[in-house]
Gaussian input, Z-matrix of N, CA and C with variables (Angstrom, degrees):
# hf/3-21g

backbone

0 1
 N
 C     1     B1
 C     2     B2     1     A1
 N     3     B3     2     A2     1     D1
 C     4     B4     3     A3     2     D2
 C     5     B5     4     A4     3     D3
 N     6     B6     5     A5     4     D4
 C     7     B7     6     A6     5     D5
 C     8     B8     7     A7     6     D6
 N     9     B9     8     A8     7     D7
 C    10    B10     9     A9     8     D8
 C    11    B11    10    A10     9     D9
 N    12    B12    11    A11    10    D10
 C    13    B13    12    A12    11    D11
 C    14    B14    13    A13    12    D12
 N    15    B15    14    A14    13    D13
 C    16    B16    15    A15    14    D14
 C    17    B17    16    A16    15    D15
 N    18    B18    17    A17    16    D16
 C    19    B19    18    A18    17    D17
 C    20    B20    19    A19    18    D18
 N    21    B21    20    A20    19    D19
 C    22    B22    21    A21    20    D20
 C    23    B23    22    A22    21    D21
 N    24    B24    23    A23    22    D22
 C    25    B25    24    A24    23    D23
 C    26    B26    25    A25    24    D24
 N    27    B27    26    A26    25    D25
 C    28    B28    27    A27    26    D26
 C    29    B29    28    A28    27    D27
 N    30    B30    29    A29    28    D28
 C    31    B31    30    A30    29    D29
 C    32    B32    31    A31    30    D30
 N    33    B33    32    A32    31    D31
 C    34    B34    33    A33    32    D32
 C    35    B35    34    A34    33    D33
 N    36    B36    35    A35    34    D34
 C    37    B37    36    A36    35    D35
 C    38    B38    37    A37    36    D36
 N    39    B39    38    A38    37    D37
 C    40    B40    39    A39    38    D38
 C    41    B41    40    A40    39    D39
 N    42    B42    41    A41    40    D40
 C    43    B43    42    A42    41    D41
 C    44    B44    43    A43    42    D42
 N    45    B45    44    A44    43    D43
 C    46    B46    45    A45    44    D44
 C    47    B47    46    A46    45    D45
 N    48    B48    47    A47    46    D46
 C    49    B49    48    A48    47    D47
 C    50    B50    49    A49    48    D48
 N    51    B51    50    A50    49    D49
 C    52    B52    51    A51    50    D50
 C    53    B53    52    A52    51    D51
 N    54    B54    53    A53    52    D52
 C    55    B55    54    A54    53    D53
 C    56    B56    55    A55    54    D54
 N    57    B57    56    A56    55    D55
 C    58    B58    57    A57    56    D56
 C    59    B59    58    A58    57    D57
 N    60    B60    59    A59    58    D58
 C    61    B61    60    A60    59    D59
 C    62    B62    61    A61    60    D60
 N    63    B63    62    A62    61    D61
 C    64    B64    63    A63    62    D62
 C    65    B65    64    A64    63    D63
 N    66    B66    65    A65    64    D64
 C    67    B67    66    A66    65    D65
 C    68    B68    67    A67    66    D66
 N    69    B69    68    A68    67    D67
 C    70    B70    69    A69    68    D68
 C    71    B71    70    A70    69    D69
 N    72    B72    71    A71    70    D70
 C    73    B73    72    A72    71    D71
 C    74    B74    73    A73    72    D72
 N    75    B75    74    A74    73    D73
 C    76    B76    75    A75    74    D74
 C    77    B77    76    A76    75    D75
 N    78    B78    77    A77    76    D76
 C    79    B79    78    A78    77    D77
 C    80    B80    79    A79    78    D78
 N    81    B81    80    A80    79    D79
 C    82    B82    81    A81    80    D80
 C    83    B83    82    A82    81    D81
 N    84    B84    83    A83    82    D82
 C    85    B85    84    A84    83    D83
 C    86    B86    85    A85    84    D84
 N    87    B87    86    A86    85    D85
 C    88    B88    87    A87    86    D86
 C    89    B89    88    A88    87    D87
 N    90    B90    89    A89    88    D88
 C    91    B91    90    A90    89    D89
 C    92    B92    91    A91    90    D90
 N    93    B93    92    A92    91    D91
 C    94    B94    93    A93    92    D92
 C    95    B95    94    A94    93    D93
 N    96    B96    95    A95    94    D94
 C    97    B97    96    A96    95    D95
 C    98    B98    97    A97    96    D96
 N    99    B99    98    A98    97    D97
 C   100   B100    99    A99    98    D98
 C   101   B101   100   A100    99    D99
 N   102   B102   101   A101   100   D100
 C   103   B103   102   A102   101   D101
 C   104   B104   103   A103   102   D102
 N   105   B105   104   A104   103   D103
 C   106   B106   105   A105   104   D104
 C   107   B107   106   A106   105   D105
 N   108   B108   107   A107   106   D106
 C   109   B109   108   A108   107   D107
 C   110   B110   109   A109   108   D108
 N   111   B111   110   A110   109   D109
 C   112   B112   111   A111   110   D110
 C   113   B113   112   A112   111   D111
 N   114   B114   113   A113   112   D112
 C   115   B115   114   A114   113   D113
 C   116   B116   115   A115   114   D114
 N   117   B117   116   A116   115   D115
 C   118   B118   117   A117   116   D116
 C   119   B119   118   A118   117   D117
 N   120   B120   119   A119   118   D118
 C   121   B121   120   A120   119   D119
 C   122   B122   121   A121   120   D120
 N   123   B123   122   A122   121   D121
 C   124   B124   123   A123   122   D122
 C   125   B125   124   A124   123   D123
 N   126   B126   125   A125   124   D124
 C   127   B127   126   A126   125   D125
 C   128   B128   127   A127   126   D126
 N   129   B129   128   A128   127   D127
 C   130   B130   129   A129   128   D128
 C   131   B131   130   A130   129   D129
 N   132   B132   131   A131   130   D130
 C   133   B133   132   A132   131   D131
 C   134   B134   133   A133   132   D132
 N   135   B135   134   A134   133   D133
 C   136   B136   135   A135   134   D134
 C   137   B137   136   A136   135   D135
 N   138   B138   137   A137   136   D136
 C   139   B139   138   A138   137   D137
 C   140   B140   139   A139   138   D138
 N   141   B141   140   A140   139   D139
 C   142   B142   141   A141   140   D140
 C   143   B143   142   A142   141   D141
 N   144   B144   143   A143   142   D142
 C   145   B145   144   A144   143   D143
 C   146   B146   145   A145   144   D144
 N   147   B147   146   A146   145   D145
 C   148   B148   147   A147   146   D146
 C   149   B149   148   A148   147   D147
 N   150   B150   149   A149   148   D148
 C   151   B151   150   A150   149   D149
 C   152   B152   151   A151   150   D150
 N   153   B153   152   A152   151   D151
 C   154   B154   153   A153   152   D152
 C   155   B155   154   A154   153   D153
 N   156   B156   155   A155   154   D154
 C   157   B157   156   A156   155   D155
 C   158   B158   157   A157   156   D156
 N   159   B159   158   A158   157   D157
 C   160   B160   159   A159   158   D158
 C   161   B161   160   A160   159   D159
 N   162   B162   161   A161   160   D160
 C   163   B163   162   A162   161   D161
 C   164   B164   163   A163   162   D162
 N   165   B165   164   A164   163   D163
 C   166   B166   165   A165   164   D164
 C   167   B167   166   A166   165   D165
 N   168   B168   167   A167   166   D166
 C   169   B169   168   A168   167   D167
 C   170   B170   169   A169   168   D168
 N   171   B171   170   A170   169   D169
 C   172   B172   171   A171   170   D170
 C   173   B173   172   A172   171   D171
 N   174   B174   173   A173   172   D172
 C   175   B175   174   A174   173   D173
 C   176   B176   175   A175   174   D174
 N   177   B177   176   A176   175   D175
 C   178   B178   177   A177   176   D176
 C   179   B179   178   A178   177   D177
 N   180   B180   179   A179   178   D178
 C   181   B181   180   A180   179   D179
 C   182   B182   181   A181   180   D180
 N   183   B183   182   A182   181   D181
 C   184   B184   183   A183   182   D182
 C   185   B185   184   A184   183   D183
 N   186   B186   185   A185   184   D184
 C   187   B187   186   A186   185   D185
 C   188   B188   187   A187   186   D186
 N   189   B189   188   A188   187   D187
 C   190   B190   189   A189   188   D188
 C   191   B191   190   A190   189   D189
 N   192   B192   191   A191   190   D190
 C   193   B193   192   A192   191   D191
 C   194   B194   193   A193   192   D192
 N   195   B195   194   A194   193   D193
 C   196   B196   195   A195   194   D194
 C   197   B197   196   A196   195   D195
 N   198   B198   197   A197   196   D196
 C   199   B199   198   A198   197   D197
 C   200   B200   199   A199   198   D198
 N   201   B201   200   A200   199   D199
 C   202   B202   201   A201   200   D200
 C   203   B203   202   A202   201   D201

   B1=1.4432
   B2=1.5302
   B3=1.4396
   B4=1.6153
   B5=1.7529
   B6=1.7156
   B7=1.1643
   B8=1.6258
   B9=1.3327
   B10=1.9271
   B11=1.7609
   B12=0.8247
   B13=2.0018
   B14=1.1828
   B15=1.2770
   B16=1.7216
   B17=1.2560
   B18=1.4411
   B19=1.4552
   B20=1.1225
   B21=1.1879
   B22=1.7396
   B23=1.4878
   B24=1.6521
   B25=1.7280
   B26=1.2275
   B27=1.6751
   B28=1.6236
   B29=1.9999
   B30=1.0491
   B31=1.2821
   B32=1.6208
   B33=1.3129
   B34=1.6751
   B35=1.4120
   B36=1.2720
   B37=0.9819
   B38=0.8988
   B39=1.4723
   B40=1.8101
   B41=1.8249
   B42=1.6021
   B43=1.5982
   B44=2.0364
   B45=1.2154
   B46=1.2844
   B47=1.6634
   B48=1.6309
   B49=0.8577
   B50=1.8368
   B51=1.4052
   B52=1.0776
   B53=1.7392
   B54=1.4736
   B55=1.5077
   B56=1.3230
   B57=1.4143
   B58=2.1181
   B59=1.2958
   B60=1.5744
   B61=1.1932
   B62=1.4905
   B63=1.0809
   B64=1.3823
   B65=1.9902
   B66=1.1713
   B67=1.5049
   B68=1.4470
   B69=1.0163
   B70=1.7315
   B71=1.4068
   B72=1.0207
   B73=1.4098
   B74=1.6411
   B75=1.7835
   B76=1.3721
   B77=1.6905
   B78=1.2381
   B79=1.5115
   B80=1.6848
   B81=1.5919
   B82=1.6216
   B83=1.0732
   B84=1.6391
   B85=1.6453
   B86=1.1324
   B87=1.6798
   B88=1.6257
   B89=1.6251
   B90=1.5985
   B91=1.1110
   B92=1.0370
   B93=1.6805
   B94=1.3302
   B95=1.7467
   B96=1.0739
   B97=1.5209
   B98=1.8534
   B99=0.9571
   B100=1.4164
   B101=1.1887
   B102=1.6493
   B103=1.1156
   B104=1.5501
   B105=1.4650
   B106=1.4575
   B107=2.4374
   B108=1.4329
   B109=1.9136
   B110=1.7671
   B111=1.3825
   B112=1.7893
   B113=1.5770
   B114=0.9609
   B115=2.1923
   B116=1.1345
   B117=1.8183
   B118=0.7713
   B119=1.3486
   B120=1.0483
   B121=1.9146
   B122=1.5412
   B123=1.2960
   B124=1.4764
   B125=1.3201
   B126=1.4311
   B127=1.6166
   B128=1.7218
   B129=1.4360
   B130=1.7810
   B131=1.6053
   B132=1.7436
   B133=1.8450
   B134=0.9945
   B135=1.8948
   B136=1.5215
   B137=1.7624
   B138=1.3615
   B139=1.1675
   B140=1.6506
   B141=1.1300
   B142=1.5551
   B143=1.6204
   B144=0.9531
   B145=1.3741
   B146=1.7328
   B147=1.4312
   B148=1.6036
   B149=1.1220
   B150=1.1109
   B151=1.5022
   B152=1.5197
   B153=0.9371
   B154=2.0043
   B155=1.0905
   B156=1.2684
   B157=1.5139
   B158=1.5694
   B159=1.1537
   B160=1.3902
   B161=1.5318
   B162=1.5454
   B163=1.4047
   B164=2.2799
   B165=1.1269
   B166=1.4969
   B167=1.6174
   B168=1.5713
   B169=1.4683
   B170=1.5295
   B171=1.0941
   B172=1.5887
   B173=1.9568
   B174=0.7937
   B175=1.7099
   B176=1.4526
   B177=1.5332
   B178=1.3885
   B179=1.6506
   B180=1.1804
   B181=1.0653
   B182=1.4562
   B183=1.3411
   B184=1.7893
   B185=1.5843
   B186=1.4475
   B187=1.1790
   B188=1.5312
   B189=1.2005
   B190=1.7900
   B191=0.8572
   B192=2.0408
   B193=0.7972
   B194=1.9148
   B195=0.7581
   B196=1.8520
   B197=1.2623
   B198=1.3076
   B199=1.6991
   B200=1.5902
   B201=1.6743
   B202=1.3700
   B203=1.6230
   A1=110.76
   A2=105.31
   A3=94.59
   A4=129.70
   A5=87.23
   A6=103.48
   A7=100.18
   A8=117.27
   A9=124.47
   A10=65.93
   A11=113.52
   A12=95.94
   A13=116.20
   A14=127.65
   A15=128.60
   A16=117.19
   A17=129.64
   A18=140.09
   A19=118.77
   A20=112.82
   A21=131.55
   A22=109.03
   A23=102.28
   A24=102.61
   A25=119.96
   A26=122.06
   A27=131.28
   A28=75.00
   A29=151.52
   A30=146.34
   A31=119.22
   A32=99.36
   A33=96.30
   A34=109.23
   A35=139.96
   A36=129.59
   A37=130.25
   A38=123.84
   A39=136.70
   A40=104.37
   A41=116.95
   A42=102.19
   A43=79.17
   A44=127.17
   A45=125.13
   A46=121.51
   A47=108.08
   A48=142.63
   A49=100.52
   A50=139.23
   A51=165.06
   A52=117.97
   A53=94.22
   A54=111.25
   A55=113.21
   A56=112.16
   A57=113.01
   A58=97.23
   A59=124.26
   A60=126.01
   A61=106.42
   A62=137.60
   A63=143.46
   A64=103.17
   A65=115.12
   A66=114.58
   A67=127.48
   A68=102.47
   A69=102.43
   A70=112.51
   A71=138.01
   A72=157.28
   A73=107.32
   A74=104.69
   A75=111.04
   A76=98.90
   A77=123.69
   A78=118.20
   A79=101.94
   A80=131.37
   A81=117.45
   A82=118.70
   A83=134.74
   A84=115.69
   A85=152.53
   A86=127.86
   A87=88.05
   A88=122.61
   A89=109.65
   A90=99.77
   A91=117.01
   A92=149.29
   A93=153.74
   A94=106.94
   A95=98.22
   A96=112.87
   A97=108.81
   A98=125.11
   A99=120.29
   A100=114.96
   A101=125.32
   A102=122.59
   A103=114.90
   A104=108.20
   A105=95.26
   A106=84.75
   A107=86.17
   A108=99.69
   A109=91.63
   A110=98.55
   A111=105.65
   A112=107.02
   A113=89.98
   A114=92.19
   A115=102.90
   A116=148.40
   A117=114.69
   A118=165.15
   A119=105.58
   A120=99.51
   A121=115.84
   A122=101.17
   A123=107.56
   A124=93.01
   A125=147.99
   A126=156.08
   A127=86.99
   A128=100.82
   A129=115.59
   A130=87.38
   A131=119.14
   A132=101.57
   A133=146.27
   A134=88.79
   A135=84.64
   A136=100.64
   A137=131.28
   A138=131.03
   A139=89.95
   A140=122.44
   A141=126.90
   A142=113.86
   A143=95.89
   A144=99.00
   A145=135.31
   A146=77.34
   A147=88.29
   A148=110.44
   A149=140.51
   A150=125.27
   A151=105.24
   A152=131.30
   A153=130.79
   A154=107.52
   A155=100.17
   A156=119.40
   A157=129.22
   A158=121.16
   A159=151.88
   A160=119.57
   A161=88.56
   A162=97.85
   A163=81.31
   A164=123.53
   A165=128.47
   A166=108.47
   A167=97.76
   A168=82.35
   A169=130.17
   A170=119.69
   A171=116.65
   A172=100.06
   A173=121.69
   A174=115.36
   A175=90.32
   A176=122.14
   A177=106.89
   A178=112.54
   A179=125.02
   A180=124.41
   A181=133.18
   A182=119.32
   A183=120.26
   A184=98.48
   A185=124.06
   A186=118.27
   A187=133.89
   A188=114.21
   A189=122.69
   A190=124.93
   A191=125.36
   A192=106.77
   A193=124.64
   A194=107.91
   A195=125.28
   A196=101.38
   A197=130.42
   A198=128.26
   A199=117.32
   A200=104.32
   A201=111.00
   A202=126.74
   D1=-42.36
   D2=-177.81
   D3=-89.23
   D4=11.90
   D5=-168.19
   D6=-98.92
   D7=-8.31
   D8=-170.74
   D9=-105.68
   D10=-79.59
   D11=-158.53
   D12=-34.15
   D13=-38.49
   D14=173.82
   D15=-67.65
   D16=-23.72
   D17=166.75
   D18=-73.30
   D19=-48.59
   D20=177.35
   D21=-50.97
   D22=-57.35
   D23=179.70
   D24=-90.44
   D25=8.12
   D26=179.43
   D27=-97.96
   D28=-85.70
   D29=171.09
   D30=-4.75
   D31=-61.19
   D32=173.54
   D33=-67.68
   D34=-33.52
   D35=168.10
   D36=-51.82
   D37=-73.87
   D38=149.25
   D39=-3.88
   D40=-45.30
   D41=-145.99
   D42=-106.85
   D43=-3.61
   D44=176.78
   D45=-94.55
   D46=-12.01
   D47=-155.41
   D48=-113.10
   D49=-31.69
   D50=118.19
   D51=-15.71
   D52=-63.19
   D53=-179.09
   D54=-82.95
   D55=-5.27
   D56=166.19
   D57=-86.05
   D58=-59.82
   D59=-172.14
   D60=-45.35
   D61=-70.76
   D62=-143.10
   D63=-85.65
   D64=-19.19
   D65=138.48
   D66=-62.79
   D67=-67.70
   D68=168.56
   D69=-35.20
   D70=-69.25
   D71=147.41
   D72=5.48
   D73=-68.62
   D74=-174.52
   D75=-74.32
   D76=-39.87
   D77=-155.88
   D78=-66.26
   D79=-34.04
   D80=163.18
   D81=-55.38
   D82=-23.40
   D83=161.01
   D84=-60.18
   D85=114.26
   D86=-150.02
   D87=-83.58
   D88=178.96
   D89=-163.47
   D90=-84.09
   D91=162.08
   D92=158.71
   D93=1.11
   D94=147.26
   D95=-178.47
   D96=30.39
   D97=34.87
   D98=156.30
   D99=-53.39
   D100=-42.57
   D101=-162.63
   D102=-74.93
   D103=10.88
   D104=-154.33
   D105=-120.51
   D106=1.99
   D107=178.11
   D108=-35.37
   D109=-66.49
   D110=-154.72
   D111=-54.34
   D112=-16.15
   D113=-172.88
   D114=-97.80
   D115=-35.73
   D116=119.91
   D117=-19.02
   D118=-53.31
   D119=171.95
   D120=-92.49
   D121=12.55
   D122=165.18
   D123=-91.49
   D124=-64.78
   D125=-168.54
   D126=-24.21
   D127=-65.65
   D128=-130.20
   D129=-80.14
   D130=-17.25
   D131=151.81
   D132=-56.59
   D133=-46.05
   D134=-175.03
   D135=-78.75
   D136=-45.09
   D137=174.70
   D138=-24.55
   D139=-111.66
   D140=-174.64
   D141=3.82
   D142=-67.04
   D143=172.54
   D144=-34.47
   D145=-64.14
   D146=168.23
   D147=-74.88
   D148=-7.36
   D149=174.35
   D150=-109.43
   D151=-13.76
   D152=127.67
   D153=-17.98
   D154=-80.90
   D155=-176.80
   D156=-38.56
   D157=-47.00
   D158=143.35
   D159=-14.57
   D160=-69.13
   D161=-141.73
   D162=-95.57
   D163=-15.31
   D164=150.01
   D165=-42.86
   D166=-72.52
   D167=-176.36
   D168=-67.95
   D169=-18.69
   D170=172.89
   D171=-74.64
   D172=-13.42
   D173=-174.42
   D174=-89.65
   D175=-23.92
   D176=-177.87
   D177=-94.69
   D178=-32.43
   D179=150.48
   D180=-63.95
   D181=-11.26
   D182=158.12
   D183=-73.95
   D184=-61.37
   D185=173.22
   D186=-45.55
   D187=-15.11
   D188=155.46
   D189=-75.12
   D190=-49.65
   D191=170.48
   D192=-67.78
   D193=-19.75
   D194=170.86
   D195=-46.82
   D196=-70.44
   D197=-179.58
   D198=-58.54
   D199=-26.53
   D200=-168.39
   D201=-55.12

């Protein structure tokens, strides 16, 4: 009897032990559209930028009309 219980839970282990590995496994791949990260955060520079840019010139034009 205590010899099927030690198999049984050396078994669940083995097949729980399987199912970490083979996650681990999938979780270093990357995920969907990763490849497209770098083109993104290139967008959201120059975007940034120009809206730097933007939001400069309206502070300089509130400030004209202010002296005006």
């Amino acid at each position: 009897m205590g010899r099927e219980r030690t198999s049984a839970a050396l078994g669940r282990i083995e097949r729980a032990l399987a199912r970490i590995e083979a996650n681990a496994g999938a979780s270093r791949t990357p995920p969907p559209g990763a490849e497209n990260v770098d083109t993104l955060r290139r967008n959201h520079l120059a975007l940034r930028t120009k809206v730097e840019g933007a939001i400069g010139e309206i502070d300089r034009l509130l400030d004209t009309q202010g002296r005006g």
